[in-house]
N, C-alpha and C positions, 0 to 999 in steps of 0.2 A: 504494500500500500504506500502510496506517494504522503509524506508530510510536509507542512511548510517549510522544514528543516531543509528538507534534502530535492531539490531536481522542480523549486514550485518560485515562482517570481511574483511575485503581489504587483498589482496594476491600479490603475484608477478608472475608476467611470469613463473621464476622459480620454484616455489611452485606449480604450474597448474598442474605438469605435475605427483604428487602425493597426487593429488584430484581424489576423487569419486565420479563418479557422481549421480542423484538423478532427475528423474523428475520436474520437475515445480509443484506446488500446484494447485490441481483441472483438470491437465490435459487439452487440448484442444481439439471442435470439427476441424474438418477437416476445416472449414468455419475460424473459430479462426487462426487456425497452420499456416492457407493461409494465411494471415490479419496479423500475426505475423512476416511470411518470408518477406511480402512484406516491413514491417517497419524497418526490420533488415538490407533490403536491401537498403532501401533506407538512413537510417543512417549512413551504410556504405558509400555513395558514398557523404555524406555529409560531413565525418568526413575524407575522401580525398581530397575534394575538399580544407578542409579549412587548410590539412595536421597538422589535430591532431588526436589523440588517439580515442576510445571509450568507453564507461565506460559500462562493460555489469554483470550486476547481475546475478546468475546463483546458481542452489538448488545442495546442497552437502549431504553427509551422515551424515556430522558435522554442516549442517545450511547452510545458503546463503552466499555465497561467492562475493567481487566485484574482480573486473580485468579492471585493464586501462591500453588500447594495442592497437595497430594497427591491424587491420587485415586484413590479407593476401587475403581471400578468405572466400564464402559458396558452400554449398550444400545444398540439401535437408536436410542433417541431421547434418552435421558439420559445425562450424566454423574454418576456419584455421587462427589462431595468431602468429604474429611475434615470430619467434623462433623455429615454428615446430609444437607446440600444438595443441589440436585439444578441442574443446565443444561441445558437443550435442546439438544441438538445441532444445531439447525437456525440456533440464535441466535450459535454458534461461528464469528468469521472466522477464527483462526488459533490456534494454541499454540506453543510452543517450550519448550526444557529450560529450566532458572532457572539 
């Protein structure tokens, strides 16, 4: 498992918005993707509830990137983050509360 210690670059909101993005490592089956959306989602209404940020790791074309943000909104394929931005959710390895 990737930590911020080792192989992860913290970014800004600002900086998102020329990032490239990169699948996830190994990819997901369908079974996975589902099980993934559902903890995204659920994290999401966690990190509303407690009105804090979320901290979501995500694979670049320069390495794993982190981002601590609110967000706005998903979809099947995006995340929408305060400010406009947008991440694929296929490029998401992990998130957790901040």
């Amino acid at each position: 498992m990737l930590t911020t210690s080792n192989h992860v670059k913290k970014i800004s909101v600002e900086q998102l918005r020329s990032v490239t993005f990169c699948n996830s490592v190994g990819g997901f089956t369908d079974g996975e993707q589902r099980e993934n959306n559902r903890n995204l989602q659920l994290s999401i209404l966690m990190a509303n509830q407690a009105g804090g940020n979320l901290k979501i790791v995500f694979n670049t074309v320069n390495g794993y990137r982190e981002l601590s943000a609110a967000i706005w909104g998903t979809s099947e394929k995006h995340i929408l983050v305060k400010g406009g931005s947008f991440i694929p959710v296929e490029a998401v390895a992990y998130v957790y509360l901040d």
